[in-house]
N, C-alpha and C positions, 0 to 999 in steps of 0.2 A: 415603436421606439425601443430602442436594445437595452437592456438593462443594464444597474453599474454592478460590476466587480470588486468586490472587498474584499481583499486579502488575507489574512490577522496571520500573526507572525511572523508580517514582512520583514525584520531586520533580521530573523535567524537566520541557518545557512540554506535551509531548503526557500525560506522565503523569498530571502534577497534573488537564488536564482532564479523562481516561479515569478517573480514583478518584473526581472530583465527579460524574460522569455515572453510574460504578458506583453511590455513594451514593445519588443519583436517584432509582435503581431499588430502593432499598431493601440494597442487598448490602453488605456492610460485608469489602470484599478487607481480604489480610495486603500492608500497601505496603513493596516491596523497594527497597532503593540503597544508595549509598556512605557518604553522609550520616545520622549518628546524630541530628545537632542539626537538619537540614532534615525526617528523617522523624518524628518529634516535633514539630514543631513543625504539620506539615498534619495528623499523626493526628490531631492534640487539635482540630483546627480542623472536620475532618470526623465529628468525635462519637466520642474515644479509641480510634482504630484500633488494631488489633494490628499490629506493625512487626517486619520484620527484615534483618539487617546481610548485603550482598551485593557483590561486587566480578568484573565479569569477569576482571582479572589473578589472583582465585582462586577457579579455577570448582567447586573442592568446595564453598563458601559458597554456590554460586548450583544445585547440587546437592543442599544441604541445604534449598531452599525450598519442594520441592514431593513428594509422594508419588503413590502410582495413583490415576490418576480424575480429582486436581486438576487446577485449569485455571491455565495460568500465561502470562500477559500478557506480552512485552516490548515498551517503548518505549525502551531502550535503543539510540542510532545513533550514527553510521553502525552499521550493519548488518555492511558489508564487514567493519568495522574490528574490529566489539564483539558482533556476534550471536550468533558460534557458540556460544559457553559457554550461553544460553539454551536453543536448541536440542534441547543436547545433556543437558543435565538433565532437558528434557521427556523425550527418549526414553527415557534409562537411568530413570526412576521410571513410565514409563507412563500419565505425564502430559498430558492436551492440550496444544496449543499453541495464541497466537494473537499475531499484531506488526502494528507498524505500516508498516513496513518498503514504500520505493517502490521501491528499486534491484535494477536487472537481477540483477546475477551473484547477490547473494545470493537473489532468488527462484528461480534456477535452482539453486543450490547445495542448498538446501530442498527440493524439487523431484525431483531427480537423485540426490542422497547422504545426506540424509536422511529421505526419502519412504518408502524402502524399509525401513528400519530399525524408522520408525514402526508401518508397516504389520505386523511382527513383534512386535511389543510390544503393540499392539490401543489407538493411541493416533494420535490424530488432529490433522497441523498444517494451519494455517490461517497461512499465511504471507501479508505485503499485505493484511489486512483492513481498509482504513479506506480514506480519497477516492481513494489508490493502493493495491490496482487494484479495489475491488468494485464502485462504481458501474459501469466500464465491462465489468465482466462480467454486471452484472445488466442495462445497456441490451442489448447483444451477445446477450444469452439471451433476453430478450425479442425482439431483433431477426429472430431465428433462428426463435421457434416460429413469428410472425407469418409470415415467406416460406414456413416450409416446406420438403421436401426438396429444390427444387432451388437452394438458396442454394449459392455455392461459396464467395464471400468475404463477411468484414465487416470493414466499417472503423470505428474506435471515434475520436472526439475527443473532447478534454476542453478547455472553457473557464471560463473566470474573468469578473466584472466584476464594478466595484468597486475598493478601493485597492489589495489587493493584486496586482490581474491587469486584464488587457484583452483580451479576443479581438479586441474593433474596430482598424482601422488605427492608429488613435493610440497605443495603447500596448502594454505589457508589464509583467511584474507587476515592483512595487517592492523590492528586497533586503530594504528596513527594515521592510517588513510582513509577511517571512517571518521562522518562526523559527528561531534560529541552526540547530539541529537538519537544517530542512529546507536549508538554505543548504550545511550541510557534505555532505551526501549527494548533494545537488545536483553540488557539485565532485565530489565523488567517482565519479558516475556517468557523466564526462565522460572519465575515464580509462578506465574498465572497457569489454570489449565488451559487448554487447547480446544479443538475439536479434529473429525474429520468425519466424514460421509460413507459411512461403513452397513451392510443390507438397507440397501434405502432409506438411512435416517442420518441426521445427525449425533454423532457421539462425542460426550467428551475424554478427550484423554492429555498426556501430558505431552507437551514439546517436545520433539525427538523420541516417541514411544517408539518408532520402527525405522528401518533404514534399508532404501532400496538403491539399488544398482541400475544406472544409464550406461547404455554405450553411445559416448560422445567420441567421433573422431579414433573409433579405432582402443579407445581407452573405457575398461568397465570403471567407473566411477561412483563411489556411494552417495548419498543424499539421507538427511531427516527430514524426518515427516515432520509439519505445522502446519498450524490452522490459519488461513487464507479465505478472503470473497470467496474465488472457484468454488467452495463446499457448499456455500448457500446458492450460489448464481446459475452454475453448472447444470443442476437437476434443474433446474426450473423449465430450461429449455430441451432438457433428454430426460424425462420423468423412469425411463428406461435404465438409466443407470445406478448400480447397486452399490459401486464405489469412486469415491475420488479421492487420488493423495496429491498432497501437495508437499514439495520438498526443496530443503537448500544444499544444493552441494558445494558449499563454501569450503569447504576444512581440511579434505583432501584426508590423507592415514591418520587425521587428530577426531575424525569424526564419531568413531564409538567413545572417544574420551568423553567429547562433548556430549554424545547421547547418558554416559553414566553421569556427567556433572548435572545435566536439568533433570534425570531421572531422581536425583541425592536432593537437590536445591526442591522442586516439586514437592517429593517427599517429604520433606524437614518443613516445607512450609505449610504442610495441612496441622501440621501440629501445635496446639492452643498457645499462642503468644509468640509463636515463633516468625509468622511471617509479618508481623509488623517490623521485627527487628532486621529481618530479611531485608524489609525493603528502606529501612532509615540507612543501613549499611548501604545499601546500591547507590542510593539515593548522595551520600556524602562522594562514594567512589565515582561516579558516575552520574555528576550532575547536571548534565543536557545541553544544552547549544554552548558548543566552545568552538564554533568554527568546523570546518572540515578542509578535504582535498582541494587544491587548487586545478585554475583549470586543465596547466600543464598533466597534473596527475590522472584529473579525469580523462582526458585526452588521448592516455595509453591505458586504458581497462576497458574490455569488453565484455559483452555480457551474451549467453547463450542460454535458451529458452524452447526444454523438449516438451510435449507431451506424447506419451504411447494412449492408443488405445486398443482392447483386448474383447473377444468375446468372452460369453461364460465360460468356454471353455478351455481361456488361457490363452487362444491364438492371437495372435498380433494381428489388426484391422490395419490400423493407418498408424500414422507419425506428423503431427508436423513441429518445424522449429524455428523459432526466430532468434537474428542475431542482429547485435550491433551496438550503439554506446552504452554508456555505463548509466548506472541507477541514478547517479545523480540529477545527470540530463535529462535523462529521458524523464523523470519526473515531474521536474519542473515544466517541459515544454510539452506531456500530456496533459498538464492541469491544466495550462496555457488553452490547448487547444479546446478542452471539454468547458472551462469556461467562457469562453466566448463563444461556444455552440449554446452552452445553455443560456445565455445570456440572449441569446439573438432566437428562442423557441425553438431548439432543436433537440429539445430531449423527450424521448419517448413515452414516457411515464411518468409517473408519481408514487412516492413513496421508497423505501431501501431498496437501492437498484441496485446490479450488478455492470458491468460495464458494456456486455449486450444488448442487456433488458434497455438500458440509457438511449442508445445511439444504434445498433442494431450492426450484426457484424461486419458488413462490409465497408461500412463507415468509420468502425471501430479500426478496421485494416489499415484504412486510409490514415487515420491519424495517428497511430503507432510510430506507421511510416515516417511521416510528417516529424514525430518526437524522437526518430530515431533507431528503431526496432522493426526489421522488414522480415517476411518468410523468406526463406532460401531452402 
Protein backbone atom coordinates (compact mmCIF):
# COMPACT_ATOMS: atom_id res chain seq x y z
CA UNK A 1 0.00 0.00 0.00
CA UNK A 2 1.68 3.58 -0.91
CA UNK A 3 1.79 5.79 1.58
CA UNK A 4 -0.01 9.40 2.20
CA UNK A 5 1.71 12.61 1.51
CA UNK A 6 1.50 15.50 3.72
CA UNK A 7 2.30 18.67 2.74
CA UNK A 8 2.50 21.51 5.61
CA UNK A 9 2.79 24.73 4.13
CA UNK A 10 0.67 24.29 1.37
CA UNK A 11 -0.93 27.61 0.81
CA UNK A 12 2.64 29.44 0.80
CA UNK A 13 4.17 30.08 -2.52
CA UNK A 14 6.59 27.07 -2.65
CA UNK A 15 3.58 25.05 -1.26
CA UNK A 16 0.81 25.88 -3.47
CA UNK A 17 3.39 24.92 -6.38
CA UNK A 18 4.77 21.52 -4.65
CA UNK A 19 0.55 20.35 -4.19
CA UNK A 20 -0.09 21.40 -8.15
CA UNK A 21 3.04 19.56 -9.32
CA UNK A 22 1.93 16.64 -6.69
CA UNK A 23 -1.51 16.74 -8.40
CA UNK A 24 0.37 16.52 -11.82
CA UNK A 25 1.54 13.37 -10.89
CA UNK A 26 -1.54 12.00 -10.14
CA UNK A 27 -1.20 12.05 -6.08
CA UNK A 28 -3.81 13.68 -4.24
CA UNK A 29 -1.47 14.87 -0.70
CA UNK A 30 -3.44 15.76 2.75
CA UNK A 31 -2.42 19.95 2.53
CA UNK A 32 -1.26 21.14 6.08
CA UNK A 33 -1.22 25.09 7.34
CA UNK A 34 -2.52 27.60 9.51
CA UNK A 35 -5.16 28.72 7.27
CA UNK A 36 -8.75 26.95 7.44
CA UNK A 37 -10.30 29.44 4.84
CA UNK A 38 -6.76 29.39 2.53
CA UNK A 39 -6.66 25.42 2.75
CA UNK A 40 -10.15 25.08 1.43
CA UNK A 41 -10.15 27.26 -0.69
CA UNK A 42 -6.75 25.49 -3.00
CA UNK A 43 -8.24 21.86 -1.91
CA UNK A 44 -11.51 22.52 -3.82
CA UNK A 45 -9.35 24.13 -6.57
CA UNK A 46 -7.06 21.15 -6.84
CA UNK A 47 -10.06 18.46 -7.02
CA UNK A 48 -11.43 18.51 -2.95
CA UNK A 49 -8.35 17.59 -1.26
CA UNK A 50 -8.37 16.26 2.08
CA UNK A 51 -6.88 19.21 4.62
CA UNK A 52 -5.57 19.57 7.93
CA UNK A 53 -5.33 22.29 10.57
CA UNK A 54 -1.34 22.60 11.65
CA UNK A 55 0.60 25.46 13.43
CA UNK A 56 4.41 25.32 14.43
CA UNK A 57 3.68 27.42 17.83
CA UNK A 58 1.72 23.89 18.53
CA UNK A 59 3.72 21.33 17.40
CA UNK A 60 1.36 18.40 18.69
CA UNK A 61 -1.02 19.73 15.70
CA UNK A 62 1.99 19.23 13.29
CA UNK A 63 2.63 15.68 15.16
CA UNK A 64 -0.72 14.71 14.60
CA UNK A 65 -0.15 14.85 10.68
CA UNK A 66 1.65 12.07 9.87
CA UNK A 67 2.07 8.41 11.06
CA UNK A 68 4.89 5.32 9.89
CA UNK A 69 5.90 5.22 6.58
CA UNK A 70 4.06 8.63 5.58
CA UNK A 71 6.02 11.00 3.68
CA UNK A 72 5.57 14.61 5.04
CA UNK A 73 6.63 17.59 2.91
CA UNK A 74 7.69 20.95 4.52
CA UNK A 75 7.76 24.18 2.83
CA UNK A 76 7.32 25.95 5.92
CA UNK A 77 10.39 29.02 6.33
CA UNK A 78 12.63 30.25 7.34
CA UNK A 79 13.75 27.03 8.37
CA UNK A 80 15.92 28.52 11.28
CA UNK A 81 12.87 30.07 12.54
CA UNK A 82 9.80 27.39 11.96
CA UNK A 83 11.38 23.94 10.80
CA UNK A 84 12.15 22.11 13.86
CA UNK A 85 8.39 21.16 14.89
CA UNK A 86 8.36 19.44 11.10
CA UNK A 87 11.30 17.60 11.67
CA UNK A 88 10.60 16.46 14.66
CA UNK A 89 6.98 14.89 13.96
CA UNK A 90 8.65 13.11 11.08
CA UNK A 91 10.89 11.28 13.47
CA UNK A 92 8.73 10.64 16.63
CA UNK A 93 5.95 8.80 13.98
CA UNK A 94 8.73 7.25 11.68
CA UNK A 95 7.81 9.24 9.12
CA UNK A 96 9.97 10.33 5.91
CA UNK A 97 10.86 13.64 5.51
CA UNK A 98 11.51 16.07 2.67
CA UNK A 99 11.84 20.44 2.66
CA UNK A 100 12.67 22.87 0.75
CA UNK A 101 14.84 24.47 2.99
CA UNK A 102 18.28 26.40 1.30
CA UNK A 103 19.92 27.53 4.69
CA UNK A 104 23.21 26.45 6.21
CA UNK A 105 22.68 26.08 9.97
CA UNK A 106 19.38 24.35 9.65
CA UNK A 107 20.85 21.75 6.91
CA UNK A 108 23.48 21.12 9.34
CA UNK A 109 21.14 21.00 12.31
CA UNK A 110 19.29 18.05 10.24
CA UNK A 111 22.27 16.56 9.50
CA UNK A 112 23.98 16.57 12.99
CA UNK A 113 20.93 16.26 15.51
CA UNK A 114 18.47 14.86 13.80
CA UNK A 115 20.08 12.34 11.39
CA UNK A 116 20.81 10.18 14.11
CA UNK A 117 17.55 9.91 15.56
CA UNK A 118 16.06 9.24 12.19
CA UNK A 119 18.33 6.63 11.59
CA UNK A 120 16.86 4.79 14.93
CA UNK A 121 13.39 5.04 14.08
CA UNK A 122 14.09 3.47 10.12
CA UNK A 123 13.02 6.83 8.78
CA UNK A 124 14.61 8.89 6.23
CA UNK A 125 15.13 12.96 5.92
CA UNK A 126 15.88 14.45 2.97
CA UNK A 127 16.59 17.89 3.93
CA UNK A 128 17.20 20.88 0.87
CA UNK A 129 15.52 18.90 -1.86
CA UNK A 130 14.67 21.40 -4.35
CA UNK A 131 17.21 24.17 -6.63
CA UNK A 132 18.89 24.42 -2.96
CA UNK A 133 20.90 22.05 -2.93
CA UNK A 134 20.03 18.92 -5.40
CA UNK A 135 20.87 20.21 -8.59
CA UNK A 136 24.47 20.86 -7.19
CA UNK A 137 24.83 17.46 -5.81
CA UNK A 138 23.54 15.83 -8.67
CA UNK A 139 26.19 18.09 -11.09
CA UNK A 140 29.15 17.37 -8.21
CA UNK A 141 28.23 13.42 -8.52
CA UNK A 142 28.13 13.37 -11.86
CA UNK A 143 31.35 15.54 -11.73
CA UNK A 144 32.96 12.91 -9.48
CA UNK A 145 32.19 9.59 -11.29
CA UNK A 146 33.35 11.32 -14.62
CA UNK A 147 37.22 12.15 -12.98
CA UNK A 148 37.33 9.31 -11.09
CA UNK A 149 39.60 8.50 -8.04
CA UNK A 150 42.00 10.83 -8.23
CA UNK A 151 39.63 13.98 -7.94
CA UNK A 152 40.48 15.70 -4.43
CA UNK A 153 38.14 18.84 -4.84
CA UNK A 154 34.80 20.09 -6.53
CA UNK A 155 33.67 23.17 -6.94
CA UNK A 156 29.92 23.63 -7.57
CA UNK A 157 28.26 27.16 -9.02
CA UNK A 158 24.92 28.01 -9.34
CA UNK A 159 23.64 30.58 -11.98
CA UNK A 160 20.46 32.48 -12.93
CA UNK A 161 19.46 34.31 -16.14
CA UNK A 162 16.62 36.01 -16.78
CA UNK A 163 14.46 38.49 -14.42
CA UNK A 164 15.03 37.20 -11.58
CA UNK A 165 19.02 36.65 -11.64
CA UNK A 166 22.11 37.26 -13.85
CA UNK A 167 25.36 35.44 -13.72
CA UNK A 168 26.69 38.17 -16.62
CA UNK A 169 28.46 41.36 -15.44
CA UNK A 170 25.37 43.39 -15.56
CA UNK A 171 23.42 42.10 -13.13
CA UNK A 172 22.00 40.31 -9.99
CA UNK A 173 18.78 38.85 -9.23
CA UNK A 174 15.88 41.18 -8.64
CA UNK A 175 14.23 41.11 -4.79
CA UNK A 176 10.71 41.67 -6.48
CA UNK A 177 11.13 38.40 -8.54
CA UNK A 178 12.02 36.42 -5.53
CA UNK A 179 9.47 35.19 -3.34
CA UNK A 180 8.99 36.66 0.07
CA UNK A 181 9.81 33.34 1.47
CA UNK A 182 13.17 33.11 -0.41
CA UNK A 183 13.99 36.82 0.51
CA UNK A 184 13.42 36.14 4.41
CA UNK A 185 15.84 33.21 4.50
CA UNK A 186 17.93 34.93 2.41
CA UNK A 187 18.29 37.51 5.43
CA UNK A 188 18.48 35.12 7.63
CA UNK A 189 21.25 33.15 6.35
CA UNK A 190 23.36 36.41 6.38
CA UNK A 191 23.41 36.13 10.14
CA UNK A 192 23.91 32.55 10.70
CA UNK A 193 27.40 30.80 10.33
CA UNK A 194 28.02 28.50 7.52
CA UNK A 195 30.19 25.73 6.77
CA UNK A 196 32.12 24.15 3.94
CA UNK A 197 34.41 20.93 3.58
CA UNK A 198 37.78 22.10 3.77
CA UNK A 199 41.15 19.10 4.47
CA UNK A 200 38.63 16.42 4.86
CA UNK A 201 36.36 17.92 7.49
CA UNK A 202 33.75 20.09 8.02
CA UNK A 203 34.44 23.82 8.86
CA UNK A 204 32.50 26.39 9.89
CA UNK A 205 32.81 29.77 8.48
CA UNK A 206 30.77 32.62 7.35
CA UNK A 207 28.37 33.02 4.06
CA UNK A 208 30.29 34.46 1.26
CA UNK A 209 34.03 34.01 3.24
CA UNK A 210 35.45 33.27 -0.41
CA UNK A 211 34.75 33.85 -3.89
CA UNK A 212 35.56 31.80 -6.90
CA UNK A 213 35.48 32.34 -10.55
CA UNK A 214 33.31 29.82 -13.45
CA UNK A 215 33.87 30.17 -16.82
CA UNK A 216 30.25 29.95 -18.17
CA UNK A 217 29.80 30.51 -21.89
CA UNK A 218 32.86 32.15 -22.51
CA UNK A 219 32.36 34.75 -19.48
CA UNK A 220 34.71 34.30 -16.12
CA UNK A 221 32.01 34.80 -13.61
CA UNK A 222 32.33 35.14 -9.74
CA UNK A 223 30.33 33.04 -7.18
CA UNK A 224 30.16 32.91 -3.03
CA UNK A 225 30.82 30.20 -1.23
CA UNK A 226 27.77 28.80 1.15
CA UNK A 227 27.00 26.13 2.96
CA UNK A 228 24.79 23.48 1.02
CA UNK A 229 23.83 19.34 1.57
CA UNK A 230 26.90 18.75 -1.12
CA UNK A 231 29.29 19.29 1.97
CA UNK A 232 27.73 16.66 4.01
CA UNK A 233 26.45 14.31 1.11
CA UNK A 234 29.57 14.62 -1.28
CA UNK A 235 32.31 12.90 0.86
CA UNK A 236 30.21 10.43 1.90
CA UNK A 237 30.34 8.84 -1.57
CA UNK A 238 34.18 10.10 -2.37
CA UNK A 239 35.74 9.79 1.10
CA UNK A 240 38.83 10.99 -1.19
CA UNK A 241 37.91 14.27 -1.29
CA UNK A 242 39.60 17.11 0.67
CA UNK A 243 37.44 19.92 -0.47
CA UNK A 244 33.91 21.08 -1.58
CA UNK A 245 32.58 24.65 -2.39
CA UNK A 246 29.60 25.34 -2.99
CA UNK A 247 28.56 28.67 -4.57
CA UNK A 248 25.89 31.48 -5.86
CA UNK A 249 26.75 33.35 -8.73
CA UNK A 250 23.71 35.46 -8.44
CA UNK A 251 25.10 39.14 -8.29
CA UNK A 252 27.12 39.51 -11.03
CA UNK A 253 30.04 43.14 -10.21
CA UNK A 254 27.66 43.59 -6.85
CA UNK A 255 29.22 40.42 -5.51
CA UNK A 256 32.23 41.44 -3.36
CA UNK A 257 29.74 44.13 -1.94
CA UNK A 258 27.66 41.33 -0.88
CA UNK A 259 30.72 39.15 0.27
CA UNK A 260 31.61 42.59 2.60
CA UNK A 261 27.75 42.93 3.65
CA UNK A 262 27.51 39.04 5.37
CA UNK A 263 31.23 39.43 6.29
CA UNK A 264 29.94 43.06 8.49
CA UNK A 265 26.29 41.53 9.27
CA UNK A 266 28.22 37.82 10.58
CA UNK A 267 30.56 39.87 12.33
CA UNK A 268 28.27 42.28 14.28
CA UNK A 269 26.10 39.32 15.00
CA UNK A 270 28.54 37.30 17.31
CA UNK A 271 28.56 40.13 19.34
CA UNK A 272 26.45 39.76 22.85
CA UNK A 273 22.92 41.13 22.24
CA UNK A 274 23.36 42.08 18.98
CA UNK A 275 22.06 39.25 16.87
CA UNK A 276 18.79 39.04 18.53
CA UNK A 277 18.20 42.67 17.29
CA UNK A 278 19.81 41.46 14.07
CA UNK A 279 17.17 39.30 13.41
CA UNK A 280 13.87 41.17 15.10
CA UNK A 281 15.12 43.83 12.32
CA UNK A 282 15.01 41.16 9.38
CA UNK A 283 12.31 39.59 10.79
CA UNK A 284 9.97 43.19 10.52
CA UNK A 285 11.87 43.81 7.01
CA UNK A 286 11.40 40.65 5.75
CA UNK A 287 8.68 38.79 6.84
CA UNK A 288 8.19 35.49 4.71
CA UNK A 289 5.55 34.22 2.53
CA UNK A 290 4.18 37.31 0.49
CA UNK A 291 3.85 35.54 -2.71
CA UNK A 292 6.36 35.41 -5.40
CA UNK A 293 7.04 35.33 -9.39
CA UNK A 294 4.26 34.42 -11.59
CA UNK A 295 4.36 31.76 -13.89
CA UNK A 296 4.93 34.21 -16.80
CA UNK A 297 8.12 35.20 -14.87
CA UNK A 298 9.24 31.98 -14.10
CA UNK A 299 8.92 30.99 -17.59
CA UNK A 300 11.68 33.26 -18.83
CA UNK A 301 14.67 32.50 -15.99
CA UNK A 302 17.01 29.77 -16.38
CA UNK A 303 18.99 28.21 -14.33
CA UNK A 304 22.82 26.81 -15.02
CA UNK A 305 24.49 24.33 -12.75
CA UNK A 306 28.61 23.81 -13.03
CA UNK A 307 30.59 21.55 -11.05
CA UNK A 308 34.66 21.53 -11.77
CA UNK A 309 36.63 18.89 -10.43
CA UNK A 310 40.42 19.07 -9.78
CA UNK A 311 43.28 16.80 -8.84
CA UNK A 312 45.69 17.61 -5.97
CA UNK A 313 47.48 19.02 -7.98
CA UNK A 314 45.10 21.74 -9.43
CA UNK A 315 44.50 20.08 -12.84
CA UNK A 316 41.15 20.00 -14.03
CA UNK A 317 39.51 16.20 -14.09
CA UNK A 318 35.96 16.54 -15.36
CA UNK A 319 33.05 19.18 -15.59
CA UNK A 320 29.66 18.48 -15.62
CA UNK A 321 26.62 20.98 -16.07
CA UNK A 322 23.07 21.23 -15.93
CA UNK A 323 20.73 23.59 -17.39
CA UNK A 324 17.17 24.40 -17.48
CA UNK A 325 14.13 26.01 -15.43
CA UNK A 326 14.05 28.17 -12.78
CA UNK A 327 14.37 27.34 -9.01
CA UNK A 328 10.92 27.78 -8.51
CA UNK A 329 9.82 24.80 -10.63
CA UNK A 330 12.18 22.67 -10.51
CA UNK A 331 11.52 22.57 -6.71
CA UNK A 332 8.38 22.16 -6.45
CA UNK A 333 8.18 19.09 -9.16
CA UNK A 334 11.55 17.49 -7.53
CA UNK A 335 9.63 17.36 -4.20
CA UNK A 336 6.82 16.07 -6.27
CA UNK A 337 8.74 13.45 -7.56
CA UNK A 338 11.00 12.29 -4.55
CA UNK A 339 7.70 12.11 -2.78
CA UNK A 340 5.99 9.87 -4.43
CA UNK A 341 9.21 7.61 -4.71
CA UNK A 342 9.41 7.66 -1.06
CA UNK A 343 6.01 7.24 -0.61
CA UNK A 344 5.79 4.13 -2.90
CA UNK A 345 9.38 2.42 -0.98
CA UNK A 346 11.78 3.83 -3.07
CA UNK A 347 14.22 5.29 -0.93
CA UNK A 348 17.55 3.89 -0.14
CA UNK A 349 18.09 4.44 3.31
CA UNK A 350 17.36 5.85 6.57
CA UNK A 351 18.25 8.47 8.46
CA UNK A 352 19.91 12.43 7.03
CA UNK A 353 20.30 11.63 3.36
CA UNK A 354 21.78 13.31 0.79
CA UNK A 355 20.02 13.26 -2.49
CA UNK A 356 22.22 10.20 -3.65
CA UNK A 357 22.44 8.48 -0.59
CA UNK A 358 18.19 8.60 -1.18
CA UNK A 359 17.65 7.49 -4.63
CA UNK A 360 20.98 6.65 -5.90
CA UNK A 361 22.51 8.73 -8.96
CA UNK A 362 21.16 7.50 -11.91
CA UNK A 363 17.73 7.85 -10.63
CA UNK A 364 18.49 11.00 -9.26
CA UNK A 365 19.29 12.00 -13.11
CA UNK A 366 16.25 10.78 -14.06
CA UNK A 367 14.16 12.98 -11.98
CA UNK A 368 15.95 16.12 -12.18
CA UNK A 369 15.09 15.57 -15.80
CA UNK A 370 11.66 14.93 -15.03
CA UNK A 371 11.75 18.42 -12.70
CA UNK A 372 13.29 20.15 -15.11
CA UNK A 373 17.20 20.31 -15.04
CA UNK A 374 19.02 17.90 -17.59
CA UNK A 375 23.11 17.53 -18.21
CA UNK A 376 24.05 19.11 -21.49
Amino acid sequence: MTARIVLFGATGFTGELTARALVARGRTPVLAGRSPERLATLARTLGNLETAIADVARPDSVRALVGTGDVLISTVGPFVRYGDAAVRAAVDAGAHYLDSTGEAPFIRTVFERHGPAAERAGCALLTAFGYDWVPGNLAGALALRDAGPDARRVDIGYFLGGPVGSGSASGGPRASAASGGTRASAAGMLLEPAFAWRGHRLVTEPSGRRVRTFEVDGQSLPALSVGGSEHFALPRHHPELAEVGVHLGWFGTATRAVQGASYALSTAARLPGVRRGLQIAAGRLVPGSTGGPDAASRATTRSTILAVTTAAGGSRLATARLEGSNGYDFTANVLAWAAERAAGGGLRGCGALGPVDGFGLDELERGAAEAGLSRV
